[in-house]
N, CA, C and O atoms as a GROMACS GRO file, in nm:
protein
  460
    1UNK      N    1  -0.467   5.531   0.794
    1UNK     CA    2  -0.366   5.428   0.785
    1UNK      C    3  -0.262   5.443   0.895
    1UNK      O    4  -0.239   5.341   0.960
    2UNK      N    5  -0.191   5.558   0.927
    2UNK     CA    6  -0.108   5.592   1.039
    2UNK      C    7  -0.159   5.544   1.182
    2UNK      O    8  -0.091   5.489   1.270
    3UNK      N    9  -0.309   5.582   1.187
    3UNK     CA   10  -0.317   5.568   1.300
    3UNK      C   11  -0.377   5.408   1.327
    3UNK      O   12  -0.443   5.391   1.429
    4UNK      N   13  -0.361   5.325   1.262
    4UNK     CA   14  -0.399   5.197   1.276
    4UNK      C   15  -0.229   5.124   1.286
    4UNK      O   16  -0.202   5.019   1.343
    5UNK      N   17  -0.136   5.214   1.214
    5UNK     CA   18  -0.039   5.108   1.251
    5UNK      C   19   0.015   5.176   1.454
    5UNK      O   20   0.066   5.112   1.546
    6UNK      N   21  -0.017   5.285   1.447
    6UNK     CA   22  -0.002   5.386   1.562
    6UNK      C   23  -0.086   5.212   1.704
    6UNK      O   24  -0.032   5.143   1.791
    7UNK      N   25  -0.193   5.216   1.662
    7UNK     CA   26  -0.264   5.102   1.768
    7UNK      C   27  -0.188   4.956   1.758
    7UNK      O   28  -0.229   4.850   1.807
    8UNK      N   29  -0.081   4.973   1.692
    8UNK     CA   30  -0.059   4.794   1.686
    8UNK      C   31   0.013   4.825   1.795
    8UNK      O   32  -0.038   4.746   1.875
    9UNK      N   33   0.111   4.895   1.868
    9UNK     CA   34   0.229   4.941   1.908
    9UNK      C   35   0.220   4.853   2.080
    9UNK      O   36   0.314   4.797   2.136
   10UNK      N   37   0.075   4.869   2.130
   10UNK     CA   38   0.064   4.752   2.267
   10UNK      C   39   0.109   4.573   2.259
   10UNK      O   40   0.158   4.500   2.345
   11UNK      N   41   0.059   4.541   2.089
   11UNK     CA   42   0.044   4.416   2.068
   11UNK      C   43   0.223   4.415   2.036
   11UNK      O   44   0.294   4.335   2.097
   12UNK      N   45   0.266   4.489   1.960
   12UNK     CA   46   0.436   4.499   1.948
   12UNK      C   47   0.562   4.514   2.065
   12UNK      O   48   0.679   4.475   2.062
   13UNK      N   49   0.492   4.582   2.158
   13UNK     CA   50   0.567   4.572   2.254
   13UNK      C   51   0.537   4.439   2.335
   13UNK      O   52   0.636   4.394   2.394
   14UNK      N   53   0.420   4.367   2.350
   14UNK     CA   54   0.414   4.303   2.457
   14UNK      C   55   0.475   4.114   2.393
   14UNK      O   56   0.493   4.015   2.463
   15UNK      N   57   0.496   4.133   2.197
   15UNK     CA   58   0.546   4.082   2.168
   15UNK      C   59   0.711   4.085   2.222
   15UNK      O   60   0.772   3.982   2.250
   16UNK      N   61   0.771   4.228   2.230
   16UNK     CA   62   0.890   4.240   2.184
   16UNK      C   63   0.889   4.190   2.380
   16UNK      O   64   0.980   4.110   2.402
   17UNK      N   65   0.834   4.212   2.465
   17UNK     CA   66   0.911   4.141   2.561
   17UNK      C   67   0.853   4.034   2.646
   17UNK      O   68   0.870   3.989   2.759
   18UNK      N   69   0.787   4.017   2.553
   18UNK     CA   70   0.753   3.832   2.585
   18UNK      C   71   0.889   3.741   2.676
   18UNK      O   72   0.893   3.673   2.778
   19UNK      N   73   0.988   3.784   2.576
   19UNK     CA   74   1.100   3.668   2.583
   19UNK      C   75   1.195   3.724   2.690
   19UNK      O   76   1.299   3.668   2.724
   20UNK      N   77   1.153   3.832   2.734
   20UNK     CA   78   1.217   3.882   2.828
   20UNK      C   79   1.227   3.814   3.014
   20UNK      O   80   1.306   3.820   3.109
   21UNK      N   81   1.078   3.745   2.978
   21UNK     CA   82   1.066   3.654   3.118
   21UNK      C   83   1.028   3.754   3.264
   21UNK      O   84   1.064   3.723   3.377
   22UNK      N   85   0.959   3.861   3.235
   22UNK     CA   86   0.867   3.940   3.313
   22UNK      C   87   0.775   3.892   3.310
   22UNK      O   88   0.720   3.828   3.220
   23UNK      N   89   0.732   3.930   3.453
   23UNK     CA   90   0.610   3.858   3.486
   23UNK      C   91   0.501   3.898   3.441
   23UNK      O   92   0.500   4.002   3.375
   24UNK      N   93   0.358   3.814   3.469
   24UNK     CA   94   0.235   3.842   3.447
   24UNK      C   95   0.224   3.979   3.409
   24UNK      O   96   0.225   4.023   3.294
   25UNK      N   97   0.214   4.042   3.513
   25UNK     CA   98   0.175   4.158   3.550
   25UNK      C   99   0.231   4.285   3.480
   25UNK      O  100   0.174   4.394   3.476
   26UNK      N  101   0.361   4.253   3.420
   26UNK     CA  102   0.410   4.357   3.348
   26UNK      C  103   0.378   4.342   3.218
   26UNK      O  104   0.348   4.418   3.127
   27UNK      N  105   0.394   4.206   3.232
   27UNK     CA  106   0.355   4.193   3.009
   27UNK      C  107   0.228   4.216   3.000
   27UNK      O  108   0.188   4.212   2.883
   28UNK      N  109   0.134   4.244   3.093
   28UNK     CA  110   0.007   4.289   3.098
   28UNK      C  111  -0.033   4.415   3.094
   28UNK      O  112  -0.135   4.444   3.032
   29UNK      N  113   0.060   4.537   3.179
   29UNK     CA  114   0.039   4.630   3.116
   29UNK      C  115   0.104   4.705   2.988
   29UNK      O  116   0.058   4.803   2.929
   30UNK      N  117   0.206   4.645   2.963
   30UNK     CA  118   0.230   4.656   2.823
   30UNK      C  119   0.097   4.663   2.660
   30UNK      O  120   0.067   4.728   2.560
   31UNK      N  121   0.062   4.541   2.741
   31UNK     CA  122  -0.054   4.477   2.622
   31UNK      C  123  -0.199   4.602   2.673
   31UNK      O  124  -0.252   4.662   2.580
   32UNK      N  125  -0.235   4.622   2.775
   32UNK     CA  126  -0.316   4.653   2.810
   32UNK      C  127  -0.343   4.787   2.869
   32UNK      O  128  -0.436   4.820   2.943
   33UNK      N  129  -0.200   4.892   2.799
   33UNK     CA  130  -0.260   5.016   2.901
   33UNK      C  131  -0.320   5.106   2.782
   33UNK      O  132  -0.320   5.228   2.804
   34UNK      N  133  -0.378   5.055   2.642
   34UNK     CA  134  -0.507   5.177   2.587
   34UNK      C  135  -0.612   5.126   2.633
   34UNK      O  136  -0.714   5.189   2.606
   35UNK      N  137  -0.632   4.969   2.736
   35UNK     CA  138  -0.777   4.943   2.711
   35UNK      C  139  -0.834   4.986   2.791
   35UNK      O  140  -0.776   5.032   2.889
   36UNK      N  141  -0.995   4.990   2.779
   36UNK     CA  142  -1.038   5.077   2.901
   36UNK      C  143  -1.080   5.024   3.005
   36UNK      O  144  -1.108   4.905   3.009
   37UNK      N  145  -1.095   5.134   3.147
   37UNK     CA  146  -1.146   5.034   3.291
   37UNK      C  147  -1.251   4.945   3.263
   37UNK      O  148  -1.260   4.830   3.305
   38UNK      N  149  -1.341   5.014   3.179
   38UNK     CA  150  -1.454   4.899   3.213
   38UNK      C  151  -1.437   4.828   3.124
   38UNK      O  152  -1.529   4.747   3.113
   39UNK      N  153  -1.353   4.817   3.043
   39UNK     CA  154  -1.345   4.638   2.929
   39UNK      C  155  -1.408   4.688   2.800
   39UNK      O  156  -1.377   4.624   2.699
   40UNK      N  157  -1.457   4.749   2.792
   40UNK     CA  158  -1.558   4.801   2.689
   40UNK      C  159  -1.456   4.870   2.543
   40UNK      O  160  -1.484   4.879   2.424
   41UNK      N  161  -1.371   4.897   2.597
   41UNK     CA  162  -1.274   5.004   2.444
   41UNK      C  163  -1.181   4.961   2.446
   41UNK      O  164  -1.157   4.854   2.502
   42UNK      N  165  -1.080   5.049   2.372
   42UNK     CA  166  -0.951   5.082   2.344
   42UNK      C  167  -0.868   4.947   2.260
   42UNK      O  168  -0.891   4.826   2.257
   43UNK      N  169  -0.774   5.026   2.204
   43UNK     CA  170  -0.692   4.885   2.128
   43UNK      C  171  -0.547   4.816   2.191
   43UNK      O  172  -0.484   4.908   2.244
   44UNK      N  173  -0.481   4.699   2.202
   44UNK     CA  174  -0.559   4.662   2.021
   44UNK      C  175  -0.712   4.566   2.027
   44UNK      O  176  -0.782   4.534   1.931
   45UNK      N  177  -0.733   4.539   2.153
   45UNK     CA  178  -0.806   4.415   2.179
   45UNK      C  179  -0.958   4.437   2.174
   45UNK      O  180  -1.046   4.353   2.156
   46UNK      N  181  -0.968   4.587   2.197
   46UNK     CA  182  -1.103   4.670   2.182
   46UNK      C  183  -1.227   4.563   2.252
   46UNK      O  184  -1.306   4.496   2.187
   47UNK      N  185  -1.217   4.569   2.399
   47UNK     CA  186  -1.346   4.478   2.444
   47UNK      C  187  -1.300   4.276   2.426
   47UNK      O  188  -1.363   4.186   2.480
   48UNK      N  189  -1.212   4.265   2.361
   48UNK     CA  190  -1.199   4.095   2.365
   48UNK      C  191  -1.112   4.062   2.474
   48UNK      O  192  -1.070   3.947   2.475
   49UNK      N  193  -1.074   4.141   2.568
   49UNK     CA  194  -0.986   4.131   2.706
   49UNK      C  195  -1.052   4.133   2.815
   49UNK      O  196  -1.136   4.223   2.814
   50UNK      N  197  -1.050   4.067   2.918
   50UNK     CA  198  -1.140   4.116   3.068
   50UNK      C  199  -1.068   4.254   3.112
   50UNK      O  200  -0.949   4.274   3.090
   51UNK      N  201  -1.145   4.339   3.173
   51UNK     CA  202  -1.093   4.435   3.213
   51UNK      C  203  -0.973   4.470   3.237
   51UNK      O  204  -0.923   4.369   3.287
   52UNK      N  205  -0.884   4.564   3.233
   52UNK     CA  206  -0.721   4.570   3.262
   52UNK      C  207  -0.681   4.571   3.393
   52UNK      O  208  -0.753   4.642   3.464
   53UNK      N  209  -0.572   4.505   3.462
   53UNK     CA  210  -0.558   4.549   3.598
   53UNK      C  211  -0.542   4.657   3.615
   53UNK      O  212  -0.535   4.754   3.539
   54UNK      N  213  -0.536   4.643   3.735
   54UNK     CA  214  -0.498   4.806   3.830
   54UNK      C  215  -0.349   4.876   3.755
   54UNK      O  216  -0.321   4.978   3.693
   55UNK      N  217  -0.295   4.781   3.792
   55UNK     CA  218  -0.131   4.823   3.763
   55UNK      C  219  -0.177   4.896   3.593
   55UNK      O  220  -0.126   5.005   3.566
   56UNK      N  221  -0.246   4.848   3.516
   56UNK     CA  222  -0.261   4.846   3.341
   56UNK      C  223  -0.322   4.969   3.405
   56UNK      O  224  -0.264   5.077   3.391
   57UNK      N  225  -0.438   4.960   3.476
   57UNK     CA  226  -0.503   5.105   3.433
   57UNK      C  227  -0.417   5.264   3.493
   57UNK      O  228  -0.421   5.382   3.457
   58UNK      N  229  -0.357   5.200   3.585
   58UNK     CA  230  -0.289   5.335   3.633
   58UNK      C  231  -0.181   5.399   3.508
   58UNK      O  232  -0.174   5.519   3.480
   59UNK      N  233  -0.113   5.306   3.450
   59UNK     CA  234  -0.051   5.319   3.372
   59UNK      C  235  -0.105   5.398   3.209
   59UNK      O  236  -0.056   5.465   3.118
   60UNK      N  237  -0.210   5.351   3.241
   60UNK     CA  238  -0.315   5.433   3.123
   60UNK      C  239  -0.354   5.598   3.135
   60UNK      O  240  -0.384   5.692   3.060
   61UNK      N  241  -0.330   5.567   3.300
   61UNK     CA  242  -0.396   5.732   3.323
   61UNK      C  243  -0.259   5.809   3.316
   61UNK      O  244  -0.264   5.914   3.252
   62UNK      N  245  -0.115   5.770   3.381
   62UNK     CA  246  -0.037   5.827   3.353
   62UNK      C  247   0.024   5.853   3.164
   62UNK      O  248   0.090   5.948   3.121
   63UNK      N  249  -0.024   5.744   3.095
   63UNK     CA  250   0.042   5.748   2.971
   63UNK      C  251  -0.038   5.854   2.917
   63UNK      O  252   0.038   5.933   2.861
   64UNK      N  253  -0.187   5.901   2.908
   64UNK     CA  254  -0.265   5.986   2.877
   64UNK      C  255  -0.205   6.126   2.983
   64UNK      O  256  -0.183   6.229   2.920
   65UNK      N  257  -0.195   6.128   3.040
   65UNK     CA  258  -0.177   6.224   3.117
   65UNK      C  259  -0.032   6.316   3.007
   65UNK      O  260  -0.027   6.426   2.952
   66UNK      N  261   0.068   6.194   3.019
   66UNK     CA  262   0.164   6.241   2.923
   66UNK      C  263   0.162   6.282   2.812
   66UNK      O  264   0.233   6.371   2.766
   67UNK      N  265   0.056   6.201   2.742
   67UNK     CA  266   0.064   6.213   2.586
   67UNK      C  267  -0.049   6.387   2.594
   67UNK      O  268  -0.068   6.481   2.515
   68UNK      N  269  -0.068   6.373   2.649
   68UNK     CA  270  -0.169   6.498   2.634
   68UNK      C  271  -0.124   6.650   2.677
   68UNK      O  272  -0.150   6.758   2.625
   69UNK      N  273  -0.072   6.626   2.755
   69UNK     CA  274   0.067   6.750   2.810
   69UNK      C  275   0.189   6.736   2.753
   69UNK      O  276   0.297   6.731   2.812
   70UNK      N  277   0.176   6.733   2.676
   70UNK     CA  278   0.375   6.677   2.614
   70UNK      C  279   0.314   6.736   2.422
   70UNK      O  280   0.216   6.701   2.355
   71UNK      N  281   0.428   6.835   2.394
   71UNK     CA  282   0.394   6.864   2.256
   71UNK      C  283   0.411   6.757   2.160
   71UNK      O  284   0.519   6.697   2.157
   72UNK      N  285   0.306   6.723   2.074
   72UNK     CA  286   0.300   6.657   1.948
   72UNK      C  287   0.332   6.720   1.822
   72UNK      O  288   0.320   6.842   1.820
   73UNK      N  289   0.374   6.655   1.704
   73UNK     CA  290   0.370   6.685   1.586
   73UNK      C  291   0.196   6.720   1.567
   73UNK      O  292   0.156   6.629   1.496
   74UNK      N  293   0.130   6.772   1.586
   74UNK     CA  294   0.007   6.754   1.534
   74UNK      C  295  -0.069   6.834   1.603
   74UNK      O  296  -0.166   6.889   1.550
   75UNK      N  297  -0.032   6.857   1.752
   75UNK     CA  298  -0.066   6.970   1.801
   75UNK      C  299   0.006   7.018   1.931
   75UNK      O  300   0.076   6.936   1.989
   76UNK      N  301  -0.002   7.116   1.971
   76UNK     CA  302   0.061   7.163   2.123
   76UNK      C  303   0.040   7.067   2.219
   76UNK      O  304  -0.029   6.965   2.204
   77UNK      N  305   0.114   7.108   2.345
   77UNK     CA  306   0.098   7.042   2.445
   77UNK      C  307  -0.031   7.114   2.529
   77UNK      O  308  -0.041   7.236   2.523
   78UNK      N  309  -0.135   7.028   2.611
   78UNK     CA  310  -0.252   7.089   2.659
   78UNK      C  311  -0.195   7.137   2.789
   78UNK      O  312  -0.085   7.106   2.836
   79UNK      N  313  -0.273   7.206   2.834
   79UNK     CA  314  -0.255   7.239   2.971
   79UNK      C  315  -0.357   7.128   3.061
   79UNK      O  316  -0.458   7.062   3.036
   80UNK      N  317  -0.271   7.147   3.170
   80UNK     CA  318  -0.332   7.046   3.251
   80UNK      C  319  -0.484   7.054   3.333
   80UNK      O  320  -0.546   6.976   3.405
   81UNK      N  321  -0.511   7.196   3.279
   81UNK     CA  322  -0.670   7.144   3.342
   81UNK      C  323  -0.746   7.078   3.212
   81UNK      O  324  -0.839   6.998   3.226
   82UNK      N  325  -0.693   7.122   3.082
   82UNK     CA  326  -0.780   7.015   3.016
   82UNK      C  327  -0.741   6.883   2.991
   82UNK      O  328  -0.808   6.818   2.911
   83UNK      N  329  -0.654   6.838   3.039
   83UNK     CA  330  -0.626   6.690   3.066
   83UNK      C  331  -0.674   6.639   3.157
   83UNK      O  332  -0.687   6.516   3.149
   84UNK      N  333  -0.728   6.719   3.299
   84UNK     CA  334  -0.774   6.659   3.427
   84UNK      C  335  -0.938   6.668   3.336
   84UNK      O  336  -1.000   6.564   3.310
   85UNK      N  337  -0.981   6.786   3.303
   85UNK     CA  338  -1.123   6.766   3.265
   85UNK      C  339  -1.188   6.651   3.178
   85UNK      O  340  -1.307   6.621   3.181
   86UNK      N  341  -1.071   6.578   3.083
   86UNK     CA  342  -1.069   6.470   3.015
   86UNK      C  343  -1.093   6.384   3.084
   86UNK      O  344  -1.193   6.314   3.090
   87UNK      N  345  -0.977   6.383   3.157
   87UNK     CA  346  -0.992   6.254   3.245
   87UNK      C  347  -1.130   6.219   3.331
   87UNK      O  348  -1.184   6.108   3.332
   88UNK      N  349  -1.187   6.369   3.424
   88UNK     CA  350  -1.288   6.315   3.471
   88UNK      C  351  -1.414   6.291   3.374
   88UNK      O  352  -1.512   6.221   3.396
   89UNK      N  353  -1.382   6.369   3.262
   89UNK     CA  354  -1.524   6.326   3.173
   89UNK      C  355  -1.552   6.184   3.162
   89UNK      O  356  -1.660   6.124   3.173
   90UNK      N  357  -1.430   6.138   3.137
   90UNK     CA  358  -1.397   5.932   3.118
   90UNK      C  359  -1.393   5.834   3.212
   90UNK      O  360  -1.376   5.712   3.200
   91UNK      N  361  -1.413   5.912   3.322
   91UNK     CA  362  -1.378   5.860   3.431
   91UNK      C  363  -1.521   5.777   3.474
   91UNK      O  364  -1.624   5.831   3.513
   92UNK      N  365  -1.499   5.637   3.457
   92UNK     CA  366  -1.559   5.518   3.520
   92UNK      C  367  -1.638   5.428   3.365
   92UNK      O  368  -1.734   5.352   3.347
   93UNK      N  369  -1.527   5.498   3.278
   93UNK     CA  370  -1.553   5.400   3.108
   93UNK      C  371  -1.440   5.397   3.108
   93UNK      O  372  -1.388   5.321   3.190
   94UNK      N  373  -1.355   5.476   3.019
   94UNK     CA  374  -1.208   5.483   2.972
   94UNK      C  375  -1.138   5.471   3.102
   94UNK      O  376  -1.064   5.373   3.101
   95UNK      N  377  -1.136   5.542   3.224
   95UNK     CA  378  -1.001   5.504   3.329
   95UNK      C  379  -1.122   5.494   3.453
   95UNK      O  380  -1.244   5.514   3.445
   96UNK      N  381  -1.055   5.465   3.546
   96UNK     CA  382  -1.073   5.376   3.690
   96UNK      C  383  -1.111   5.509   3.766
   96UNK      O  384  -1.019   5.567   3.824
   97UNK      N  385  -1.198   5.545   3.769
   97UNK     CA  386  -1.226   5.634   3.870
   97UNK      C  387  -1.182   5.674   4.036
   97UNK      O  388  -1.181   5.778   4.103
   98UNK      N  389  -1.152   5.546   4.055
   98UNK     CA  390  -1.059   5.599   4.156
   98UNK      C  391  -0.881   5.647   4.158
   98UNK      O  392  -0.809   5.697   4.244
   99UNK      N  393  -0.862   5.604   4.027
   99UNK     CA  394  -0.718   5.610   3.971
   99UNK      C  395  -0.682   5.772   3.933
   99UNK      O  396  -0.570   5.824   3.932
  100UNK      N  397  -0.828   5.843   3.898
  100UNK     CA  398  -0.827   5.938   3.810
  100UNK      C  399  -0.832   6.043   3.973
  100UNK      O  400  -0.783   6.155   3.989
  101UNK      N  401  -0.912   5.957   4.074
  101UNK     CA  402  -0.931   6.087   4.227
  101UNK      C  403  -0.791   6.070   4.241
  101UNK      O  404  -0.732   6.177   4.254
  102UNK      N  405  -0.730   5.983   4.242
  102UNK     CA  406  -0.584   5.968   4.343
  102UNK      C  407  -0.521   6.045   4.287
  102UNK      O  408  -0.500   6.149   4.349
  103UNK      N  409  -0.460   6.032   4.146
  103UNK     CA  410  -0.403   6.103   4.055
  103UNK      C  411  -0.405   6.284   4.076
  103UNK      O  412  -0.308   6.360   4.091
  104UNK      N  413  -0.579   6.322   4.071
  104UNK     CA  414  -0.588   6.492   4.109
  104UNK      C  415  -0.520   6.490   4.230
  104UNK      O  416  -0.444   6.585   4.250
  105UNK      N  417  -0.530   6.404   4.316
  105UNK     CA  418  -0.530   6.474   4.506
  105UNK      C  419  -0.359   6.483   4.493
  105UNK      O  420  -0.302   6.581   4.540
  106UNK      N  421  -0.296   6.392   4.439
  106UNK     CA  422  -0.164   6.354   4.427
  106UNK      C  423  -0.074   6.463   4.366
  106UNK      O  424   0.014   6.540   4.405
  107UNK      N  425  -0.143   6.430   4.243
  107UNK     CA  426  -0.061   6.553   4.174
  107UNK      C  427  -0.071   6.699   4.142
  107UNK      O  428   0.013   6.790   4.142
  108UNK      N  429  -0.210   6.693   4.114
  108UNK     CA  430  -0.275   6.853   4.140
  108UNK      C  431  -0.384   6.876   4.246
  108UNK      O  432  -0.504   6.893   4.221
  109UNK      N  433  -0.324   6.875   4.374
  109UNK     CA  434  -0.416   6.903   4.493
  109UNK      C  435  -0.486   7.049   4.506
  109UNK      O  436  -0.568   7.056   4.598
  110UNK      N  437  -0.478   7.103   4.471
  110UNK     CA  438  -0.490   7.256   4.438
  110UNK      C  439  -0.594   7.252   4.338
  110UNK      O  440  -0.678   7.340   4.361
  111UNK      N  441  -0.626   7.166   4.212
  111UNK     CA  442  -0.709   7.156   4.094
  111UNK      C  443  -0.828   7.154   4.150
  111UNK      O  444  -0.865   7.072   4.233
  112UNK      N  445  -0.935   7.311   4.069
  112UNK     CA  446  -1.073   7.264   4.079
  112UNK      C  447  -1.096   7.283   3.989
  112UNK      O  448  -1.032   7.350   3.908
  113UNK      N  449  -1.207   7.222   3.975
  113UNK     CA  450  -1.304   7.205   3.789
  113UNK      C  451  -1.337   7.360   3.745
  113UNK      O  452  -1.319   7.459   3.816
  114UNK      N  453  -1.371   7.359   3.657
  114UNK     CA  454  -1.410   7.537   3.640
  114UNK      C  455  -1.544   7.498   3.606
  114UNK      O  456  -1.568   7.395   3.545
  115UNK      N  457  -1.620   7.565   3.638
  115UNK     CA  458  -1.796   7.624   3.564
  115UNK      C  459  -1.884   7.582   3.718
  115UNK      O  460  -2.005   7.600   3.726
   0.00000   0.00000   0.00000
């Protein structure tokens, strides 16, 4: 039950600034940064959206990036190679594969995969 009202929270915000008179592009990633690169997942729209823009998906990789390194009620904060290993596991379903190279070279240039 939590985590279904947890997924309304894209469709709530992109309500709450509708009236704000931002453009396209922002009320878009509002609405659109759980869905995934290739159109296929994430909520609330789960697949009934054309793919997210660029701007939506970058925003996806940074919001994951955060939520995943940042302590939760529910569990610790990860370290960042298993957030990069996430990411590339998902990388070219859930996020933009080139969003996810820029992101390593950018922020962890130094990061190599382990095994």
């Amino acid at each position: 039950m939590e985590w279904a009202i947890i997924e309304t929270h894209p469709q709530l915000g992109y309500e709450l600034v509708q009236p704000l008179g931002l453009s396209d592009a922002v009320t878009e990633i509002v609405l659109g940064h759980h869905l995934w690169a290739n159109g296929q997942g994430g909520y609330p729209l789960n697949g009934k959206l054309k793919t997210p823009s660029l701007l939506a998906q970058i925003t996806t990789v940074a919001d994951v990036v955060d939520a995943m390194t940042s302590h939760r009620a529910y569990r610790p904060a990860l370290n960042p190679a298993a957030c990069l290993e996430y990411l590339e596991a998902n990388a070219g379903t859930r996020f933009n594969e080139d969003v996810v190279e820029v992101f390593k070279r950018k922020i962890y240039p130094n990061y190599r995969k382990s095994g």
